[in-house]
NUDRENDREN-214812 format. One record per atom (N, C-alpha, C): x, y, z; atom name; residue number from 1. Coordinates in pm, whole numbers, plus 32768, in hexadecimal, padded with zeros to 4 digits. Example, Ala and Ser with C-alpha at 12.3 -4.5 7.8 and 13.67 -1.06 7.14 Angstrom:
# NUDRENDREN-214812
X, Y, Z, a, k
8527, 7DC7, 830C, N, 1
84CE, 7E3E, 830C, CA, 1
8528, 7EB6, 830C, C, 1
8505, 7F1F, 82C4, N, 2
8557, 7F96, 82CA, CA, 2
850A, 8003, 8313, C, 2
END
This chain:
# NUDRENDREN-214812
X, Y, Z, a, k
1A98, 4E1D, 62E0, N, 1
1A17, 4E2E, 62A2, CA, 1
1A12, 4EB5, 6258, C, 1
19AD, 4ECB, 61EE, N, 2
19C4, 4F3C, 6194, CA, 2
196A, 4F87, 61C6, C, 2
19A8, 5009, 61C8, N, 3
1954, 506F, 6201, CA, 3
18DF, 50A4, 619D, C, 3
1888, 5116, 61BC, N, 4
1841, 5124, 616F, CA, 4
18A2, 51A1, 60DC, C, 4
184D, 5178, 603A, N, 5
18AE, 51C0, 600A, CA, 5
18AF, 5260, 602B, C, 5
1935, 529E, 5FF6, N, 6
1931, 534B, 6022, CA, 6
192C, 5396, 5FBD, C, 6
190E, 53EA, 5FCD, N, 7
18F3, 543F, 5EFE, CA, 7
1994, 5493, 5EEC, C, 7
198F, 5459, 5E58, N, 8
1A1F, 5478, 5E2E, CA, 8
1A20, 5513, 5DEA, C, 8
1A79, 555A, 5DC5, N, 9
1A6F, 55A4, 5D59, CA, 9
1AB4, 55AF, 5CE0, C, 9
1A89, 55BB, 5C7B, N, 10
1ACD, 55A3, 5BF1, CA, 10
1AAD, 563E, 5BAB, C, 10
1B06, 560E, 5B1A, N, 11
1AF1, 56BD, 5AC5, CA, 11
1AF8, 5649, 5A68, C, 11
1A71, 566B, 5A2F, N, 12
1A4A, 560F, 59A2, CA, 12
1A3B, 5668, 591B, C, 12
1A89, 566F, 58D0, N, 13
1A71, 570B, 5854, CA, 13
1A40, 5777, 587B, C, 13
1A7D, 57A6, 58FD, N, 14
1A92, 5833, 591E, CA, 14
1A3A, 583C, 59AD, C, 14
19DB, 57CC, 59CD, N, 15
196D, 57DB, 5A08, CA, 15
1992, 5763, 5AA8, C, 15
1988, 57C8, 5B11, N, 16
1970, 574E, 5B8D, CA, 16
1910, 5738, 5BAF, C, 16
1932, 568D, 5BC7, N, 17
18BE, 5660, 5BC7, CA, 17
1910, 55C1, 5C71, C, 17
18C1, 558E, 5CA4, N, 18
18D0, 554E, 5CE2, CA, 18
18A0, 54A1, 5CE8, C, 18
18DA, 5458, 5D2D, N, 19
18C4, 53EB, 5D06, CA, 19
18BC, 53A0, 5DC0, C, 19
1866, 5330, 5DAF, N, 20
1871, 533A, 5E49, CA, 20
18CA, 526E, 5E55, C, 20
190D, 5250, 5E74, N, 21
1974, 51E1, 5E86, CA, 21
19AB, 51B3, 5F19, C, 21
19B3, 5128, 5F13, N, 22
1A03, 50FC, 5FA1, CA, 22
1A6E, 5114, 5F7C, C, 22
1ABC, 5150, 6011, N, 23
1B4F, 5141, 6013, CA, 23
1BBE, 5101, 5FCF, C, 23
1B8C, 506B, 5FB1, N, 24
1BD4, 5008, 5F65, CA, 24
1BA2, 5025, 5EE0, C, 24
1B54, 5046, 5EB3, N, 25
1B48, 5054, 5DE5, CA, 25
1B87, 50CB, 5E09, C, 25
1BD3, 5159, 5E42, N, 26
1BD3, 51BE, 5E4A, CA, 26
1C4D, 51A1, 5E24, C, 26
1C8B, 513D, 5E5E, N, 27
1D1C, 5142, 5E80, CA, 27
1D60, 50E0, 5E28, C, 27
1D0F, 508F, 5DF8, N, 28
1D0A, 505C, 5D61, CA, 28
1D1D, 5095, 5D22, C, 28
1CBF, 50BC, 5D18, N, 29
1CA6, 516A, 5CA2, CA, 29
1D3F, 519D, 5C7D, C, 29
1D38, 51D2, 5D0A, N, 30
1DE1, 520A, 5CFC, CA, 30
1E31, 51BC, 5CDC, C, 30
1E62, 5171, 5CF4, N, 31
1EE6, 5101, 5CCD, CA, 31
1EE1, 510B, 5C3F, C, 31
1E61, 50DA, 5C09, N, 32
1E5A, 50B7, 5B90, CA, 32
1E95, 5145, 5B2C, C, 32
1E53, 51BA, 5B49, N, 33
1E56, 522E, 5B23, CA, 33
1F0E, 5239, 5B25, C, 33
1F1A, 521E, 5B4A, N, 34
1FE0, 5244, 5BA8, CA, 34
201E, 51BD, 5B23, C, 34
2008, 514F, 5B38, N, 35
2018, 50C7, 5AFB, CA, 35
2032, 50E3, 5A40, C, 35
1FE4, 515C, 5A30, N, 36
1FDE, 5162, 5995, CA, 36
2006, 51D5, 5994, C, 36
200C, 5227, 59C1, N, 37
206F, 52B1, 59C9, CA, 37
1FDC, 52F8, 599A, C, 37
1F7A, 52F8, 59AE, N, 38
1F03, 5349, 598D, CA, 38
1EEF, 53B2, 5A05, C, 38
1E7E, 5416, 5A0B, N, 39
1E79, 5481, 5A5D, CA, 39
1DEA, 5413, 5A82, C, 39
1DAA, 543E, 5ACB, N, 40
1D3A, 5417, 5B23, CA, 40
1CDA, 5416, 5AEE, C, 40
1CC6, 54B3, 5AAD, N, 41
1C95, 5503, 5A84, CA, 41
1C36, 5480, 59C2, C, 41
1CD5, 54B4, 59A4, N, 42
1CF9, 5482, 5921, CA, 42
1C8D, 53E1, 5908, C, 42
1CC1, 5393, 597D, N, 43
1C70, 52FC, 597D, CA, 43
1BF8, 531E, 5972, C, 43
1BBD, 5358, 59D7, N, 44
1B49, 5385, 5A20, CA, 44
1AE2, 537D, 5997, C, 44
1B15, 53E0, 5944, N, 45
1AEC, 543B, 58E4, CA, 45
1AB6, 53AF, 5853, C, 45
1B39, 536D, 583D, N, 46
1B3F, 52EE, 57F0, CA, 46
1ABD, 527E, 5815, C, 46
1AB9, 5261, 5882, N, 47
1A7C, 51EB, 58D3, CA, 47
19EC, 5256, 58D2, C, 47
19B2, 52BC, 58D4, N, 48
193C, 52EC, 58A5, CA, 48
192B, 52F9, 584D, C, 48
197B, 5344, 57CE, N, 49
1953, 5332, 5751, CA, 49
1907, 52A0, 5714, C, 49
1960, 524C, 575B, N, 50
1936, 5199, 5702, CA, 50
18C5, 5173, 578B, C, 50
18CA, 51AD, 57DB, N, 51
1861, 514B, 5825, CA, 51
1792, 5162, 5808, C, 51
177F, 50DB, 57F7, N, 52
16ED, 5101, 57D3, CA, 52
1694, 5142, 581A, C, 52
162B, 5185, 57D0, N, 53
15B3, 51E2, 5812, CA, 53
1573, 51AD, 58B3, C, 53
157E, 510E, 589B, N, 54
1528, 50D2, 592F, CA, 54
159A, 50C0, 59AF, C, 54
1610, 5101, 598A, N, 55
1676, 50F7, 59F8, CA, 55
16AC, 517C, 5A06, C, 55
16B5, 51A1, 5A9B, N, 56
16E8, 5218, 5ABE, CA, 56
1795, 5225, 5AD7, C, 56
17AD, 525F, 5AD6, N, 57
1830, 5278, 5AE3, CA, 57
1877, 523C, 5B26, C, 57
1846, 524B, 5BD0, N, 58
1881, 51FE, 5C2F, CA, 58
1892, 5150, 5C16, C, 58
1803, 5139, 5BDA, N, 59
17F6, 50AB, 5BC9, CA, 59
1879, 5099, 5B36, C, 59
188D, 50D9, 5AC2, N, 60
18D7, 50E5, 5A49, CA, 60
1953, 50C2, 5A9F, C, 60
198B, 5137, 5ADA, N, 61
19F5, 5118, 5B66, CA, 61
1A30, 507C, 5B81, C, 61
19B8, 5053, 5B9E, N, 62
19C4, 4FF9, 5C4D, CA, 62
19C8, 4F79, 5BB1, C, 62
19A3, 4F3E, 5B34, N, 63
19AE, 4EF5, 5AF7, CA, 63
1A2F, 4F04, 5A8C, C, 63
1A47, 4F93, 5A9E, N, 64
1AFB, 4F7F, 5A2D, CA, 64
1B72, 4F4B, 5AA9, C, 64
1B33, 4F82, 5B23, N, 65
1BC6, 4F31, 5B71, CA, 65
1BA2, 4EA2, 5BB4, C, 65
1B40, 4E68, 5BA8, N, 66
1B49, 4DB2, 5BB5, CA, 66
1B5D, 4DA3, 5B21, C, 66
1B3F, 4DE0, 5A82, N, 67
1B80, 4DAB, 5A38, CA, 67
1BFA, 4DAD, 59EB, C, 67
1C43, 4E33, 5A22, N, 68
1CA8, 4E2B, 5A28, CA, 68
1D02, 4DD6, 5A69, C, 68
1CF5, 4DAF, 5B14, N, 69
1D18, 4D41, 5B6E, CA, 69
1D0B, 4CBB, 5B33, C, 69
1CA3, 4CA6, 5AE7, N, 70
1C52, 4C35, 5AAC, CA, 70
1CB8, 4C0F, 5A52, C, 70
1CE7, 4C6F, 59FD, N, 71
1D18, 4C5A, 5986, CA, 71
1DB3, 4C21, 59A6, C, 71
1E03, 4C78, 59E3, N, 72
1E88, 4C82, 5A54, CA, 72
1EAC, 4BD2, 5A73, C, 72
1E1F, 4B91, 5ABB, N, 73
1E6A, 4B2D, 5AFA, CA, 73
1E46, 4AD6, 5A75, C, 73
1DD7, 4ACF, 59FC, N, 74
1E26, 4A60, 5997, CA, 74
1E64, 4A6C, 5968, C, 74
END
């Protein structure tokens, strides 16, 4: 069962800032980050720039890695 999420920390254009995530998008997160030879950081940064005003970060997060996964298995 998924625990409750835990707040992450990121450096977004110079600035930390935190993000709060379950274990499993965390570790997603990471793979994926590792998977493309990107820094954490680097994604982090990408996946906020494009994500819209009515979605927060964590949520921006938690929808690039089911559509990344999404994308993977067609």
């Amino acid at each position: 069962m998924t625990k409750r999420p835990k707040k992450r920390s990121l450096t977004l254009k110079g600035h930390r800032t935190s993000v709060s995530l379950e274990d499993e998008f965390w570790h997603a997160f990471l793979a994926i980050s590792k998977e493309l030879d990107r820094p954490i950081n680097a994604l982090a940064a990408e996946i906020d720039a494009e994500r819209q005003l009515d979605c927060g970060l964590a949520g921006a997060i938690r929808l690039y890695v089911l559509k990344y996964y999404q994308s993977k298995a067609t």
